[in-house]
C-alpha positions in Angstrom: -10.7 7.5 -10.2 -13.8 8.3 -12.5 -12.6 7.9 -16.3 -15.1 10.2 -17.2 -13.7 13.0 -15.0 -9.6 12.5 -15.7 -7.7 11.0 -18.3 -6.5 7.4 -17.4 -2.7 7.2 -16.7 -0.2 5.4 -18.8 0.0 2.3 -17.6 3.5 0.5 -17.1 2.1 -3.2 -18.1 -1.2 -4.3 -19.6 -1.8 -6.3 -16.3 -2.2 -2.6 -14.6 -4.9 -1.3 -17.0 -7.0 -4.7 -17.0 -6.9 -4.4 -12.9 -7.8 -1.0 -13.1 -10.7 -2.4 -15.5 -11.7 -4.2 -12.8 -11.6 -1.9 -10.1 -13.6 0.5 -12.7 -16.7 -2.3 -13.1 -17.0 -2.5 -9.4 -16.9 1.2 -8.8 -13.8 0.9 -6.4 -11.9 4.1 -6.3 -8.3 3.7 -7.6 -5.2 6.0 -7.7 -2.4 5.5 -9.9 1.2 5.1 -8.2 0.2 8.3 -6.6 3.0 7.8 -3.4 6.9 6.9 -3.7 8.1 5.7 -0.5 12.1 6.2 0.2 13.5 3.1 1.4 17.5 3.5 1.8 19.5 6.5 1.9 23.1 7.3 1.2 25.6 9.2 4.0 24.2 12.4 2.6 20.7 11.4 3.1 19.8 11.0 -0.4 17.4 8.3 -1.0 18.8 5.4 -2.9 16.2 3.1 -3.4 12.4 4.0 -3.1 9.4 1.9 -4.2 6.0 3.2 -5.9 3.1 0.8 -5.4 1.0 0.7 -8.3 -2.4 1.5 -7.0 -4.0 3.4 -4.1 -7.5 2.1 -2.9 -8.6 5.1 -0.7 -11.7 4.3 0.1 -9.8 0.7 1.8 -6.5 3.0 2.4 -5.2 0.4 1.0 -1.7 0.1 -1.6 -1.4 -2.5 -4.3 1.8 -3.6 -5.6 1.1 -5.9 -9.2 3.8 -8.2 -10.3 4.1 -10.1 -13.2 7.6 -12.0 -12.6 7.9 -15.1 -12.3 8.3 -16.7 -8.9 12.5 -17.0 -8.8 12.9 -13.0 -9.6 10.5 -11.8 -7.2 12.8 -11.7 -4.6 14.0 -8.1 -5.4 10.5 -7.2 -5.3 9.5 -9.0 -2.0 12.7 -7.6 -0.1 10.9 -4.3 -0.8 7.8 -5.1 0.7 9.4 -6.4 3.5 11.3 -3.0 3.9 8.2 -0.7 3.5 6.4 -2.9 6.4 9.9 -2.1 8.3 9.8 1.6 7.5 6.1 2.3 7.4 4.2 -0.4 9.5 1.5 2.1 8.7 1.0 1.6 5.1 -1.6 -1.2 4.9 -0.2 -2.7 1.6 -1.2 -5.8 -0.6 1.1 -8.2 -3.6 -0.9 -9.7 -5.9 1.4 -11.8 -7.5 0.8 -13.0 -11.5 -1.1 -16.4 -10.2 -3.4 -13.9 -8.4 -3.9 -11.8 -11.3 -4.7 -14.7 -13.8 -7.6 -15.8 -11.3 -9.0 -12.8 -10.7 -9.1 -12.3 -14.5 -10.9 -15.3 -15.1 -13.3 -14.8 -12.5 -14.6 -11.4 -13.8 -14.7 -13.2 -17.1 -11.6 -11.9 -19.2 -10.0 -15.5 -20.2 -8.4 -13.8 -23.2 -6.5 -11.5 -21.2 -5.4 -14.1 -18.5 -4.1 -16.0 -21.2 -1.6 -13.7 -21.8 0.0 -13.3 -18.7 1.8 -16.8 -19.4 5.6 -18.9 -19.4 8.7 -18.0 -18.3 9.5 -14.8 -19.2 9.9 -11.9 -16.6 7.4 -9.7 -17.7 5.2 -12.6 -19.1 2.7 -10.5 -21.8 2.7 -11.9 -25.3 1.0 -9.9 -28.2 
């Protein structure tokens, strides 16, 4: 995505608009949850459960899933991952989980912002 051509999405967490900072600075490509992948269905074949990675890396066709949580509740979200490999062995697709995001935050130099993403809350993002 150019920022200068299109308006930047509304990001779901602060950790999404810093990454797509990042991928901004190094002139990577980025689209925002631009797929939704069905995952289960019920007996009428309506989808149940369906999983939207955050960002699509074309130039890589790559998907990358950002998670905040804290090690214990990312079960939920790894039992997807595990499901879209299943389903879509395709899909090359990448977790960076919120250890991954605090390094990659310090290494391009925003300490303030990897700060934040701290403790034992769920969605760990203090004002």
């Amino acid at each position: 995505m150019n920022v200068a051509e299109q308006e930047r999405p509304h990001f779901s967490h602060p950790a999404e608009e810093i990454f797509a900072r990042i991928l901004d600075y190094y002139g990577v490509e980025w689209e925002y949850e631009p797929r939704t992948f069905p995952l289960e269905w019920d007996d009428e074949g309506n989808v149940t459960v369906a999983f939207a990675p955050d960002f699509y890396l074309p130039q890589q066709d790559l998907y990358v899933e950002l998670t905040t949580l804290r090690p214990q509740l990312i079960r939920h979200k790894n039992r997807k991952m595990r499901r879209m490999s299943e389903l879509y062995p395709e899909v090359k697709i990448k977790l960076l989980k919120r250890q991954d995001l605090r390094n990659m935050m310090v290494k391009f130099g925003l300490d303030q912002e990897a700060g934040l993403l701290v403790g034992g809350e769920a969605q760990a993002w203090r004002e």
